[in-house]
C-alpha positions as CSV (number, residue, x, y, z in Angstrom):
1,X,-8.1,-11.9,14.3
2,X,-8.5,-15.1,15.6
3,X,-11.7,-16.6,16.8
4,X,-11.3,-16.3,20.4
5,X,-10.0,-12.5,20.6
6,X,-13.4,-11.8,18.2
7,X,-15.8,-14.0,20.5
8,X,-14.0,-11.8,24.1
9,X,-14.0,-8.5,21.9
10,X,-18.0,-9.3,21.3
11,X,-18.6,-10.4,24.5
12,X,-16.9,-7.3,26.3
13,X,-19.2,-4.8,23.5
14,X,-22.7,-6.6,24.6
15,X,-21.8,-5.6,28.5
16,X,-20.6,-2.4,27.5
17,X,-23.6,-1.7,25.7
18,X,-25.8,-3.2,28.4
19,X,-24.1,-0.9,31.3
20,X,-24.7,2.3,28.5
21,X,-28.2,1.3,28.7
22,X,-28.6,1.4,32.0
23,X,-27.2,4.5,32.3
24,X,-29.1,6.3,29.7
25,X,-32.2,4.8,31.2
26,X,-31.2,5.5,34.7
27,X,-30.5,9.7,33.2
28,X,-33.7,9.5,31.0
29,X,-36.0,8.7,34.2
30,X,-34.1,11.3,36.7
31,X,-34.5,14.1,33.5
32,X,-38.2,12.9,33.1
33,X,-38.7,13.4,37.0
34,X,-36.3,16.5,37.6
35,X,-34.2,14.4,39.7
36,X,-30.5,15.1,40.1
37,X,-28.5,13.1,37.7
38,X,-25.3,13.0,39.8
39,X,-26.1,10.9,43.4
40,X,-24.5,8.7,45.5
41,X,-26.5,5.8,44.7
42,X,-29.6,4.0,42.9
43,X,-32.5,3.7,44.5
44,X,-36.2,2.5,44.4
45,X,-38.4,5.3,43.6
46,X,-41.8,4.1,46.1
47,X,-39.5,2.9,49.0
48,X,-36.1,4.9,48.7
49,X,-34.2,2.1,49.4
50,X,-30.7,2.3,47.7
51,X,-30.0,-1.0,45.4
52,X,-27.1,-3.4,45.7
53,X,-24.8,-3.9,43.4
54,X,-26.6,-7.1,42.6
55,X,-30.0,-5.3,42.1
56,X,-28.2,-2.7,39.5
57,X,-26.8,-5.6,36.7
58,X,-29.0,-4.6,33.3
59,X,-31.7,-7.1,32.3
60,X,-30.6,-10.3,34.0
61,X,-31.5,-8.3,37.8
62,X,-35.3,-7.0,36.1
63,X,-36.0,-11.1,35.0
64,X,-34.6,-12.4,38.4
65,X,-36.4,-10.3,40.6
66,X,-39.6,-11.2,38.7
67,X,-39.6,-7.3,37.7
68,X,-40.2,-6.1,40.9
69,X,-38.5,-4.2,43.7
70,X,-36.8,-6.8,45.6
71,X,-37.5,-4.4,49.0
72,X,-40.6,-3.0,48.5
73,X,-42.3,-5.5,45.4
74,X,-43.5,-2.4,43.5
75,X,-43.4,-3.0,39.6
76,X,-40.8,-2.0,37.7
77,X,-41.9,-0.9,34.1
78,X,-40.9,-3.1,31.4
79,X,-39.4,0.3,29.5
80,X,-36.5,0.5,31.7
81,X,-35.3,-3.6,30.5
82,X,-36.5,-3.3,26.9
83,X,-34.2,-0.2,26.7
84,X,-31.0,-1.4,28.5
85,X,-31.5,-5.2,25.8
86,X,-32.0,-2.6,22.9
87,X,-28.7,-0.7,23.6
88,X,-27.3,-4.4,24.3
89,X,-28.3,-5.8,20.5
90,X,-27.2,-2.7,18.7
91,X,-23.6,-2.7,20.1
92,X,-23.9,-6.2,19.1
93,X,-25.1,-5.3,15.4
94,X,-23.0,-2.6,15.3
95,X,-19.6,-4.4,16.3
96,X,-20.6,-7.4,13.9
97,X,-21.3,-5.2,11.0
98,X,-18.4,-2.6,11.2
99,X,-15.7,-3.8,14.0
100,X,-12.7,-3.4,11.8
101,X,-14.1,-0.1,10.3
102,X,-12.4,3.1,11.5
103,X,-15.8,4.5,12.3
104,X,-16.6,1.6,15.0
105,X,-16.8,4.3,17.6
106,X,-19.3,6.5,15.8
107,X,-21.3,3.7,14.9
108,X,-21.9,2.4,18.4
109,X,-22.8,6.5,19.3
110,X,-25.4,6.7,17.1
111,X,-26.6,3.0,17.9
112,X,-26.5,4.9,21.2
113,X,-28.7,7.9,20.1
114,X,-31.1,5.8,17.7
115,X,-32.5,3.7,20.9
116,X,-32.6,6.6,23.3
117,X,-34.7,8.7,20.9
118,X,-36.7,5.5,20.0
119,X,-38.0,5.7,24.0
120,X,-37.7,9.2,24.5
121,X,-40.0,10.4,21.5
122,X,-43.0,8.2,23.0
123,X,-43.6,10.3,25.8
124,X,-42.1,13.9,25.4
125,X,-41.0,16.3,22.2
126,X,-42.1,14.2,20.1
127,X,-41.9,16.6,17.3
128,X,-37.9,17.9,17.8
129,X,-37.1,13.9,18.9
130,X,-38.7,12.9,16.2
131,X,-37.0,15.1,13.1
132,X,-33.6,13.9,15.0
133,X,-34.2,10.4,14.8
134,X,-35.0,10.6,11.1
135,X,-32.0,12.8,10.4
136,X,-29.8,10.3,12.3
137,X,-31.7,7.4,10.6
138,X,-31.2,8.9,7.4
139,X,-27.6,9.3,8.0
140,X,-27.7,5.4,9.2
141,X,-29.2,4.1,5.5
142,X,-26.8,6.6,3.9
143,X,-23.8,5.2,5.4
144,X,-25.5,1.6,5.0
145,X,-25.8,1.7,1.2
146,X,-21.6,3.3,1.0
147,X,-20.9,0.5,2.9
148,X,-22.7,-2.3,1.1
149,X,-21.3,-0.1,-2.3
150,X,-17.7,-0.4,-0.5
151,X,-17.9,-4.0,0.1
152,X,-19.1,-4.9,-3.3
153,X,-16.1,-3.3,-4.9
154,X,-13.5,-4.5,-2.1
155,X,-12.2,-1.7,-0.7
156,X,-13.2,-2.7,2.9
């Protein structure tokens, strides 16, 4: 694989795993509020005025609008950024450290999992989020170590 196609391929896995981010933080605050997760449109929870597409791009929108409601100026909690760059570096750690490995896919799902947990345990279930998390950590450092044991011998 030639430099370029690995620098696109990168590239096109830290926006994918930016819009994920967003999405799972967009789901995780309509679940939290008992909101519909299927609507026509985002929208500012104190004014109700639905976002542009410009308002909606993960992280670069929140440090542009100076992380406030461009309409209405109310805050927007630093949570909701934090998560969207967290699910943006583990797709990145996860496609540098296992892009030609057949598992790729499941890698970037429980990348996917490990972050939403991470945010999700500090405010509800903790106990039920919690045991996940370790069990899918667990699984992580288990996989880690056959992989570090793989590439040592050379089968990778």
């Amino acid at each position: 694989m030639t430099t370029y196609y690995f620098s696109v391929l990168l590239i096109c896995t830290l926006v994918f795993g930016s819009i994920i981010g967003a999405y799972f933080t967009t789901a995780e605050y309509r679940i939290r509020f008992d909101k519909p997760l299927i609507t026509k449109d985002c929208y500012c929870p104190e004014c109700g005025h639905v976002l542009s597409g410009l308002h909606q791009i993960p992280v670069i929108s929140w440090i542009a609008l100076g992380g406030k409601c461009h309409y209405c100026g109310t805050k927007i909690p630093l949570r909701y950024p934090l998560i969207e760059f967290g699910f943006t570096c583990f797709y990145g750690i996860t496609f540098l450290l296992f892009f030609t490995h057949p598992l790729f896919l499941c890698g970037l799902w429980i990348a996917a999992v490990i972050v939403l947990l991470f945010f999700r345990c500090s405010s509800h279930l903790r106990g039920t989020l919690k045991g996940i998390m370790i069990f899918t950590g667990y699984h992580l450092i288990y996989s880690a170590v056959f992989l570090i044991i793989y590439a040592a011998l050379g089968l990778l």
